[in-house]
Structure formats: structure tokens, C-alpha cells
C-alpha distance (Angstrom), angle and dihedral (degrees) to the residues before:
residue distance angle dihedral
X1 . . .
X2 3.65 . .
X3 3.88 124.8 .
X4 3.99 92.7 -109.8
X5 3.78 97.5 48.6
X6 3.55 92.9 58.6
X7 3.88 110.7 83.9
X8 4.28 126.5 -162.2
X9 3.15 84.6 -106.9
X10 3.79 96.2 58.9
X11 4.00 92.9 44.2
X12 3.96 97.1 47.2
X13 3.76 86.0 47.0
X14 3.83 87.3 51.9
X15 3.70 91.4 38.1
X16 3.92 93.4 59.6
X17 3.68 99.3 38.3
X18 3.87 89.9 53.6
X19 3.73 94.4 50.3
X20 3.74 86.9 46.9
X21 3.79 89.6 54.6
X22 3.77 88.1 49.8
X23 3.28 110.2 45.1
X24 3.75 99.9 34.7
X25 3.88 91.3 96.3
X26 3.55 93.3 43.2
X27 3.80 97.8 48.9
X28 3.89 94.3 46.8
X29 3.43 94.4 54.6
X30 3.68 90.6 49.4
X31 3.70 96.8 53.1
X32 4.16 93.3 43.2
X33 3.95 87.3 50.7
X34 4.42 82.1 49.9
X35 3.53 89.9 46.9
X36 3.20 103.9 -125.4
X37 3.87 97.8 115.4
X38 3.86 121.3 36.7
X39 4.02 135.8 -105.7
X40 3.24 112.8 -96.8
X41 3.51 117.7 -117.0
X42 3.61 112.3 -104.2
X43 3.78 95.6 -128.2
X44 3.49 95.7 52.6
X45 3.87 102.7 115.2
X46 3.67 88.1 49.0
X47 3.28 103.4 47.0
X48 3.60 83.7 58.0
X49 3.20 96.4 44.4
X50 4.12 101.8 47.4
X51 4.30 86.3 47.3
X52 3.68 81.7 61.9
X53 3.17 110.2 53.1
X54 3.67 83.9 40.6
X55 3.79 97.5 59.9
X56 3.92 84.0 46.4
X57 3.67 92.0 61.6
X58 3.59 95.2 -116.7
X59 3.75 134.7 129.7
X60 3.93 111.4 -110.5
X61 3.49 101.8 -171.4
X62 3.80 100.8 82.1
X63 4.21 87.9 50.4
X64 4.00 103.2 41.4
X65 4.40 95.6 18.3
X66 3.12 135.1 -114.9
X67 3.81 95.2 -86.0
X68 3.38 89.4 54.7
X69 3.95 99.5 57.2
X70 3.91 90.5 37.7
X71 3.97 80.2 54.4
X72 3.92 94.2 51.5
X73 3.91 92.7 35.3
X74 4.00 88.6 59.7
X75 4.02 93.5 38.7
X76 4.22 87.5 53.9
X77 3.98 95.2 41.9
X78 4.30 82.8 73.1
X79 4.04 118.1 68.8
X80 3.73 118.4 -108.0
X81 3.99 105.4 -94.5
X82 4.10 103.1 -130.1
X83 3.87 104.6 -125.3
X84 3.49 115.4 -138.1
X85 4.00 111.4 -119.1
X86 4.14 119.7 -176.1
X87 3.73 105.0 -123.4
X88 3.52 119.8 -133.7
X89 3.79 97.2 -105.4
X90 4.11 84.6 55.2
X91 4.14 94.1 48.9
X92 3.69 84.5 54.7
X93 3.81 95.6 38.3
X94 4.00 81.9 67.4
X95 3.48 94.7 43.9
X96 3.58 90.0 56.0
X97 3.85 115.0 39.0
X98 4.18 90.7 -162.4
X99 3.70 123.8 64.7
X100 3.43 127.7 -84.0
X101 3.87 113.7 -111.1
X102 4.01 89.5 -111.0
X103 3.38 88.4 60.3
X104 4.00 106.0 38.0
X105 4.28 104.7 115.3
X106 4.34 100.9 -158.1
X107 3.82 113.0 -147.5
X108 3.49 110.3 -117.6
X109 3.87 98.7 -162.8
């Protein structure tokens, strides 16, 4: 593509998707070791992977192993525990010690 074809729009679109790609790794890792997003779970990819080949009707033990699939079997015989995330209305309730309008209840005696 030629200098002239290319418009600002087209290079700060380009610009912001490349730092995206990037930094991506960089800033997850930095916001799990803050805490604000979790670990993921070490079986993740294979999880993934063994309810694939599952819901293609294939076998996955002779492409992950068998200690893989007895791994994912035990991790998806427990429930999934629900993780607590602060809404947005409760980061700002802490930002703000008073109620938000929305949620302001006037006395009417």
C-alpha cells in the first residue's frame, strides 16, 4: 500500500490494534499478579481441548493421554465455585461513600 492510500484513520486503527496484540500478554499478567483478575486454572487448555474432541465424537485419550483426561474428568466431577466480582455500581459505591442519585429513597413524612 502506498503512503497516500493509507488514511489516519487507517494507521491509528493499526496503531491500537498492534499495541493491543502486544501488550495483551504483558498487561494480563500484570493485572492477575494485582489481583484484580484471577489465575487461570492450570487445566484450562485441556479442558478445552478434551470437551472438544468429546463433542466431536472422538476419543481424546490417545491425543492429550490418559493422565490428562483422568485429570480433567476429576477437575469436572466438582461444581464451578461462583467467584465473587465487584460490580460497577459497588466500585463506585466505595468511591463515593453517599448514594448515588438512582439509589437515594426521600422520606415523605
Amino acid at each position: 500500500m502506498c503512503a497516500q492510500c493509507v488514511s489516519k484513520a487507517d494507521c491509528i486503527v493499526g496503531t491500537i490494534g498492534f499495541a493491543a496484540f502486544c501488550f495483551k500478554g504483558p498487561i494480563t499478567d500484570s493485572l492477575i499478579a494485582a489481583g484484580v483478575l484471577p489465575e487461570p486454572h492450570p487445566l484450562a487448555l485441556e479442558v478445552r481441548t478434551v470437551n472438544f474432541l468429546r463433542d466431536l465424537d472422538l476419543d481424546p485419550a490417545p491425543i492429550v493421554g490418559d493422565e490428562v483426561v483422568d485429570a480433567v474428568d476429576r477437575v469436572q466431577a466438582f461444581p464451578l465455585q461462583k467467584v465473587y466480582r465487584r460490580s460497577f455500581r459497588d466500585a463506585l459505591a466505595l468511591l463515593w461513600p453517599t448514594a448515588m442519585r438512582s439509589q437515594m429513597v426521600f422520606a415523605t413524612k
